[in-house]
C-alpha positions as CSV (number, residue, x, y, z in Angstrom):
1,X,60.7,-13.0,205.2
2,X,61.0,-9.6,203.1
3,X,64.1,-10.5,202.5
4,X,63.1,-14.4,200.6
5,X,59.9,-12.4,198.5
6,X,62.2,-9.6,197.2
7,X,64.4,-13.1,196.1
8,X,61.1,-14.7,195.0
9,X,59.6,-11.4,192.7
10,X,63.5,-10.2,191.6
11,X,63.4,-14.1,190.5
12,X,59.9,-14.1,188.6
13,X,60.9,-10.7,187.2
14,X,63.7,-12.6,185.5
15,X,62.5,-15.1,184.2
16,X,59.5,-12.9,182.6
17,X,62.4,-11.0,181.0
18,X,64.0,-14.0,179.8
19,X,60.6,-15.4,178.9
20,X,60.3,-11.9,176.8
21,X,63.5,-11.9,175.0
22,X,63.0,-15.5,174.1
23,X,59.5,-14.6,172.0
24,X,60.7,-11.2,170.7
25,X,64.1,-13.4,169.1
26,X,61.2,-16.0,167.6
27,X,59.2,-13.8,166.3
28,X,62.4,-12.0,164.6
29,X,63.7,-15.5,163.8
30,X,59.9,-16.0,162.1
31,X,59.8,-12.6,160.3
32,X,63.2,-13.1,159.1
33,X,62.2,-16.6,157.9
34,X,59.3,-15.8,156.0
35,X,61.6,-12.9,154.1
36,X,63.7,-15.5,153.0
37,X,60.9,-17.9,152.2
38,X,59.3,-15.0,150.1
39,X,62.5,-14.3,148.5
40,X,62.9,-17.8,147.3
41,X,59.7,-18.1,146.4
42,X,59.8,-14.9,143.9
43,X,63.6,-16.8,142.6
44,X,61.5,-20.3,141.6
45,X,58.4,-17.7,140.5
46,X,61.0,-16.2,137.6
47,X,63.0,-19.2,136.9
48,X,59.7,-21.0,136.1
49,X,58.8,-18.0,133.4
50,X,62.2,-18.5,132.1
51,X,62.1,-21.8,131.6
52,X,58.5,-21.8,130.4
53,X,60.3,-18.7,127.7
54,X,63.3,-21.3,126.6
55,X,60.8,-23.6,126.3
56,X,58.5,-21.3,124.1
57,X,61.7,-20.7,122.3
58,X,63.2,-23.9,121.4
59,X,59.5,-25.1,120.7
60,X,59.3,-22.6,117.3
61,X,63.0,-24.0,116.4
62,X,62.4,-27.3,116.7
63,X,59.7,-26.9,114.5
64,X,61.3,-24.6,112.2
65,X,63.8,-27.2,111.5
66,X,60.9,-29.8,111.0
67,X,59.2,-28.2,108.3
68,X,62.0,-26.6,106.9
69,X,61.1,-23.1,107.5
70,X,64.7,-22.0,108.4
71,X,64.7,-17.6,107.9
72,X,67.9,-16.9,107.1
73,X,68.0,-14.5,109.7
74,X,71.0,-12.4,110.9
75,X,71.7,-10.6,114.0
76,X,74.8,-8.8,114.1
77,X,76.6,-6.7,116.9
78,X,79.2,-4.5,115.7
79,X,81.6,-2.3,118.8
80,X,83.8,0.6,118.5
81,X,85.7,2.1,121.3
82,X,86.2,5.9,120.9
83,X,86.8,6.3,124.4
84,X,90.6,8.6,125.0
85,X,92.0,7.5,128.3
86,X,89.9,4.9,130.2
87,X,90.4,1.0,128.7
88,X,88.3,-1.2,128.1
89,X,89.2,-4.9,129.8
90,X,86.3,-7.3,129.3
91,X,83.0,-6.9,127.0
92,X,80.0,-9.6,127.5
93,X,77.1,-9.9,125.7
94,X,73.8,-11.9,126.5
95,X,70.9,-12.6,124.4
96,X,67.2,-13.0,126.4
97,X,69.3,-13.7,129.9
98,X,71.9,-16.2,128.3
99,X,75.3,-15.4,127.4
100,X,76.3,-16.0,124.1
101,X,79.6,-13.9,123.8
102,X,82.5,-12.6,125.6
103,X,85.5,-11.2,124.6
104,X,88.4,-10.7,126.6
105,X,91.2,-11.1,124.1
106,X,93.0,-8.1,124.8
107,X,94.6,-6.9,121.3
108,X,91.0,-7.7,119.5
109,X,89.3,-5.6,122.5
110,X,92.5,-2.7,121.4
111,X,91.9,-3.2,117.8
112,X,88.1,-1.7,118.1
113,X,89.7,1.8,119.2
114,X,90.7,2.1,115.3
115,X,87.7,0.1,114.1
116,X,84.1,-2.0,114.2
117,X,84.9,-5.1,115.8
118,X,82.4,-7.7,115.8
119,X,81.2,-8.8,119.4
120,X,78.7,-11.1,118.3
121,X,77.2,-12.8,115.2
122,X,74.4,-15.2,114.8
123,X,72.6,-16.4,112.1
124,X,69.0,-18.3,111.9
125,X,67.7,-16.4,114.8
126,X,64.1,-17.3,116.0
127,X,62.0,-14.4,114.7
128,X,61.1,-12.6,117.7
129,X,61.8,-9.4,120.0
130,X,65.1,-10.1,121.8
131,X,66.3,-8.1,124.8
132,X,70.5,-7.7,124.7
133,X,72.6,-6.9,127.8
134,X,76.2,-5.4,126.7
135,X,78.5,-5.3,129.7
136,X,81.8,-3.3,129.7
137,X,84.4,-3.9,132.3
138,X,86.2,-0.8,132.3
139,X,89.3,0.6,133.9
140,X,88.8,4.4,134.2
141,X,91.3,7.4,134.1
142,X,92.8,8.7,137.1
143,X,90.9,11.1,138.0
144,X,93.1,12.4,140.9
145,X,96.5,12.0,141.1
146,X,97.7,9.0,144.1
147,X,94.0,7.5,143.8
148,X,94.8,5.0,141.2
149,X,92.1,3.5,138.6
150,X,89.3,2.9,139.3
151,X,87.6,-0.9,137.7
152,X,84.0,-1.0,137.3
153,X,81.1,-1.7,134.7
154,X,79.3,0.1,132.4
155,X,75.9,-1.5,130.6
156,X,73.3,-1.4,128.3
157,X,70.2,-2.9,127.3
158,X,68.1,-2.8,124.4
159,X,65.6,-4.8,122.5
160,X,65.4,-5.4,118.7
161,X,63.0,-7.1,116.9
162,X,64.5,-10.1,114.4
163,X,62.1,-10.7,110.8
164,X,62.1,-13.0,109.0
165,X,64.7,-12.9,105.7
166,X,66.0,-9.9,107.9
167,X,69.3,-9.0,108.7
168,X,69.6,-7.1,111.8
169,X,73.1,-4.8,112.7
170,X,73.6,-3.2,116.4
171,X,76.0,-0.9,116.4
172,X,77.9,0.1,119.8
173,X,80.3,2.7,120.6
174,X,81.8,3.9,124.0
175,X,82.4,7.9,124.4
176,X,83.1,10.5,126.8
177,X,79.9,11.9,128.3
178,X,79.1,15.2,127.2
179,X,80.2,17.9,129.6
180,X,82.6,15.3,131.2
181,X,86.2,16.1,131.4
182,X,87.4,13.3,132.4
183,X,86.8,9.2,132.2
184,X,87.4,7.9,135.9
185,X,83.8,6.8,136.7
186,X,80.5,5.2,134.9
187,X,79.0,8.5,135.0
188,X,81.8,9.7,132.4
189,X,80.8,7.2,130.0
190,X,77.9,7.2,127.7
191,X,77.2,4.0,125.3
192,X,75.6,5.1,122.0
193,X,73.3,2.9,119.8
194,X,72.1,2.4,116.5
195,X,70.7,0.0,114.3
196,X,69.8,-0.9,111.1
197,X,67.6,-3.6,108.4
198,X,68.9,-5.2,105.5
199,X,66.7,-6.9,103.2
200,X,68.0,-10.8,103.0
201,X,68.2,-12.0,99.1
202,X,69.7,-15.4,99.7
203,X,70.2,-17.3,102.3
């Protein structure tokens, strides 16, 4: 008899453990769930204002072509690599979230160590405040010998504000850090910027 109720409670113990662990892995199945759900929701959230900002966008074009109020604008982006021992593999550049240029030819990406290159040129740009996003894939010194290079990216980003009958220049340049001895990792690697308006006098 004893020995049939410690069966019977050893029996109802388990299954109350199992009944346990069966809730605790819903409820973590819920919570992790609802992260997602909240995740996704925040992805539609900003691809809505994006769309809602191209749509903003190629609203004033539209009607800038219509009524033939085309500015003559200019936006220019000018790089120059004065970096010594790291190279320079890739460069992208993205205008407002959308990329509009990127350059991996290598002999034009070695000819900006001697001078401004152009990275990316645009005329008749909506007048407006633009964000640019400059990436640089970069292949770093070596900093210790038998580690090899290390790859990685360096950015920047920066908004300028496009007038109308404006031209706009960026100018970029790559350079040792100061107090850096070396150019192994992003940390060694500042990017400098500068800019400048030119009055337009004909389109």
């Amino acid at each position: 008899m004893l020995f049939k109720r410690i069966i019977s409670t050893t029996f109802i113990i388990t299954l109350a453990i199992l009944f346990s662990a069966n809730i605790k892995a819903q409820a973590q199945q819920e919570d992790k769930y609802q992260e997602e759900l909240n995740k996704l929701q925040k992805e539609i959230e900003y691809l809505k204002l994006k769309i809602l900002e191209t749509r903003k966008s190629l609203k004033i074009f539209e009607d800038m072509i219509l009524f033939g109020t085309l500015t003559g604008t200019k936006l220019t982006i000018f790089y120059q690599n004065n970096l010594k021992k790291a190279e320079v593999l890739e460069i992208a550049v993205s205008v407002d979230g959308f990329l509009v240029s990127e350059i991996k030819d290598k002999d034009k990406i070695k000819e900006s160590t001697k001078k401004e290159i152009v990275i990316y040129d645009e005329t008749e740009v909506i007048p407006d405040k633009h964000v640019i996003d400059v990436v640089f894939t970069i292949q770093g010194e070596e900093a210790t010998k038998g580690e090899g290079r290390k790859k990685f990216k360096k950015a920047v980003r920066y908004e300028v504000n496009v007038e109308k009958e404006i031209a706009t220049y960026v100018r970029l340049k790559t350079v040792q850090a100061p107090g850096r001895k070396t150019e192994a990792l992003p940390d060694d690697i500042d990017i400098i910027v500068t800019s400048e308006k030119v009055k337009l006098l004909s389109k």
